[in-house]
C-alpha positions as CSV (number, residue, x, y, z in Angstrom):
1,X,0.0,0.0,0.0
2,X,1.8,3.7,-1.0
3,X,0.8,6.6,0.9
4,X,-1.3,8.1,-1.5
5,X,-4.1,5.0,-0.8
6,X,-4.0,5.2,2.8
7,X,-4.2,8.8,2.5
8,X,-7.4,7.9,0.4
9,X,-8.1,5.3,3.0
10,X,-7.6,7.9,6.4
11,X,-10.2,10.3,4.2
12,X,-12.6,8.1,3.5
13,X,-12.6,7.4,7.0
14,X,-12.9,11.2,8.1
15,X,-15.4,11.7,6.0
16,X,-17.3,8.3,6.9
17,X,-17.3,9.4,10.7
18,X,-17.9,13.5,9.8
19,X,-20.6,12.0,7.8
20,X,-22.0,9.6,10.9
21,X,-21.4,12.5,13.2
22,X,-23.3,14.5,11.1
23,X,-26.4,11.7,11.2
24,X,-26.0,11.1,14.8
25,X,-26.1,14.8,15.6
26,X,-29.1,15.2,12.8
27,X,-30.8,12.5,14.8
28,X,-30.2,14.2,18.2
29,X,-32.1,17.1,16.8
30,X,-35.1,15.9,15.4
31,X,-35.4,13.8,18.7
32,X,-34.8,17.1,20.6
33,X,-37.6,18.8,18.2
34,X,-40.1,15.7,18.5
35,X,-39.6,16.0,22.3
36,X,-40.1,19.9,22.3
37,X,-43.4,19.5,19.9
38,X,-44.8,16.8,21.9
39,X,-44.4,18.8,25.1
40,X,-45.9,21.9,23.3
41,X,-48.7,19.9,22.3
42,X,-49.3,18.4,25.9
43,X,-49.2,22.2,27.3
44,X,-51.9,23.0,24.4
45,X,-54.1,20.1,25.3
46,X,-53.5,20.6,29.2
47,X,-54.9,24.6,28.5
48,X,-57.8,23.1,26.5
49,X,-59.2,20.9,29.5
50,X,-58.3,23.6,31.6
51,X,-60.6,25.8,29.5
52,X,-63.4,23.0,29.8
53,X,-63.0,22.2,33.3
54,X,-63.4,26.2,33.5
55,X,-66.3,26.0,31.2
56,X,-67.9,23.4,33.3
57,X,-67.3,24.9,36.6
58,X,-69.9,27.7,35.8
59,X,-72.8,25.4,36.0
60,X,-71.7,23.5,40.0
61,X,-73.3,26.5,41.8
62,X,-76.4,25.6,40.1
63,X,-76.0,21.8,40.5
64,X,-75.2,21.9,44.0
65,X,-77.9,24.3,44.8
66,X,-80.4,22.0,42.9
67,X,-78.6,19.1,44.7
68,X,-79.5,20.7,48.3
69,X,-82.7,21.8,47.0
70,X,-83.1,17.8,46.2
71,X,-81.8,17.0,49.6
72,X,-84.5,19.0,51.1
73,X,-87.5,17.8,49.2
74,X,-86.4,14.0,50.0
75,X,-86.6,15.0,53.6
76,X,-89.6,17.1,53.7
77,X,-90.9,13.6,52.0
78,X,-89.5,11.7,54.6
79,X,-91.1,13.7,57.3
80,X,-94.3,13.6,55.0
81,X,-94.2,10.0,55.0
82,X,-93.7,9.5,58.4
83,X,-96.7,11.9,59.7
84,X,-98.7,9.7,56.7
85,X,-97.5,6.4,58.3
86,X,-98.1,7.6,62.4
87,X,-102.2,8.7,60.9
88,X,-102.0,5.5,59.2
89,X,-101.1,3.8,62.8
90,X,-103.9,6.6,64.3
91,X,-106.5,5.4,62.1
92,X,-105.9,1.8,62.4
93,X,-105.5,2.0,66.0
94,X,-109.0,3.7,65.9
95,X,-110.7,1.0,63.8
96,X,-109.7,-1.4,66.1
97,X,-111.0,0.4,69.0
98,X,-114.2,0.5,66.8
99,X,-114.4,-3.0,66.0
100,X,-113.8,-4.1,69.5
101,X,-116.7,-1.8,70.4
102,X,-119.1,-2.7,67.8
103,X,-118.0,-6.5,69.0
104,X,-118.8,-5.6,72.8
105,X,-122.2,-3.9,71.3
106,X,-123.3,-7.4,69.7
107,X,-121.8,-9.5,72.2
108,X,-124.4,-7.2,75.1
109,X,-126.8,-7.7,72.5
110,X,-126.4,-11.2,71.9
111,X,-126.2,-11.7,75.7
112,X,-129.4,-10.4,76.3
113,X,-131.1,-11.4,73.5
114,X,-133.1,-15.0,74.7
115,X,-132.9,-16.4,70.6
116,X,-129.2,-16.6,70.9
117,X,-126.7,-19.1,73.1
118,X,-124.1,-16.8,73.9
119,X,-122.9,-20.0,75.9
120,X,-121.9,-21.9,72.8
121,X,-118.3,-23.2,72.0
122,X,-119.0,-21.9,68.2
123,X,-120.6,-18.7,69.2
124,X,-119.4,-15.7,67.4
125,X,-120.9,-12.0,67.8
126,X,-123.0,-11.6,65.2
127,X,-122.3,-14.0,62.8
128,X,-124.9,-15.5,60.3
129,X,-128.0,-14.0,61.7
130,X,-130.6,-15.5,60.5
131,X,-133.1,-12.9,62.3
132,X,-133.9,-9.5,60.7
133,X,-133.0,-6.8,62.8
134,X,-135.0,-3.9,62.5
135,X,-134.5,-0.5,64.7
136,X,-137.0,1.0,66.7
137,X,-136.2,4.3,67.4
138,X,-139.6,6.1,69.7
139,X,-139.0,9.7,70.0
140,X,-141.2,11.6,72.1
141,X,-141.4,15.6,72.6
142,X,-142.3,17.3,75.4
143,X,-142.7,20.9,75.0
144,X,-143.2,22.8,78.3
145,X,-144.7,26.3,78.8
146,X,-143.1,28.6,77.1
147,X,-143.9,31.7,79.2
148,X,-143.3,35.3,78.6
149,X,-142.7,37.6,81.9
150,X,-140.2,40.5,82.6
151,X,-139.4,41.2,79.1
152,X,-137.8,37.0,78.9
153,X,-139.1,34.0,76.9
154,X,-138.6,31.1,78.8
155,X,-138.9,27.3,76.7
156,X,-138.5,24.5,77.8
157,X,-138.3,21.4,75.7
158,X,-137.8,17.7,77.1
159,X,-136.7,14.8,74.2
160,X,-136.1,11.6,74.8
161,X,-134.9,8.9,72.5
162,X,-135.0,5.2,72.9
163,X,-133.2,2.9,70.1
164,X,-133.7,-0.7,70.1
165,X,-133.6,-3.8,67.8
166,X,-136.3,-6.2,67.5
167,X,-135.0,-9.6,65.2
168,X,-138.2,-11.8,63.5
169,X,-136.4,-15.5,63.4
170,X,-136.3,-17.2,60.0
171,X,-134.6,-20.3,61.0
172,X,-135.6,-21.6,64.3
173,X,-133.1,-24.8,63.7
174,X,-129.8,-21.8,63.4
175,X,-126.6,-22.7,65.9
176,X,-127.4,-19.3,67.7
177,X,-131.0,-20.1,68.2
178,X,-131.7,-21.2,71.7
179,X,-134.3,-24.2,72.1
């Protein structure tokens, strides 16, 4: 090998390793530029939802005030439902009552009545009468003097009222008909 090829030889090698230099430090800088675009692009994109998020944060005051004002209705409805449910306990509390007194009514009446045997291990108040039961109800008025004297009426009225049930028996062979 003469001198004049590995001077050829030493250039092509400079210029082979200015020439990958070059690449490399090409390289570098579109990494660097890719890097510098992307975080441009995140800043952009982070403003944008910023932007939104700003956007969007003008309508919470009127959510949460139609939250709370939702709050409040479910527990004015709550209360609501409670008062309906004690009434509910009121009332049935007072049909009870009720039914034991109409019960203690028919049990007098079936105690006194001489057609039915109270007695009985299948008695119950009132069930299946075979009788009609009518009411009698007498009213009679009294009217008193009604006297004038010193400028004053004076009336005086006496009523009295008597109600009472009278039963016709259709089925004289009936469990609460007493032989």
């Amino acid at each position: 090998m003469d001198n004049e090829e590995v001077t050829w030889i030493v250039v092509a090698v400079v210029v082979l390793l200015l020439l990958a230099g070059l690449a490399a430090w090409l390289l570098s800088k579109r990494k660097k530029q890719k890097q510098e675009q992307e975080l441009r692009e995140r800043t952009e994109r982070a403003s944008e939802l910023r932007q939104h998020a700003d956007q969007h944060a003008a309508v919470l005051p009127d959510a949460e005030l139609r939250a709370k004002e939702e709050e409040v209705r479910a527990e004015k409805l709550r209360r609501e439902a409670e008062r309906a449910e004690e009434r509910a306990q009121v009332a049935q509390t007072d049909y009870q009552q009720q039914e034991a007194r109409y019960e203690d009514k028919l049990r007098e009446a079936d105690r006194i009545d001489p057609d039915v045997d109270h007695t009985s291990g299948g008695y119950t108040p009132g069930a299946d009468r075979t009788s009609t039961d009518q009411t009698v109800t007498e009213r009679s008025t009294t009217e008193a003097t009604t006297t004038t004297s010193g400028g004053g009426t004076t009336e005086t009225t006496s009523t009295s009222d008597t109600t009472g049930t009278t039963g016709t028996d259709t089925d004289p062979g009936s469990p609460q008909h007493r032989a």
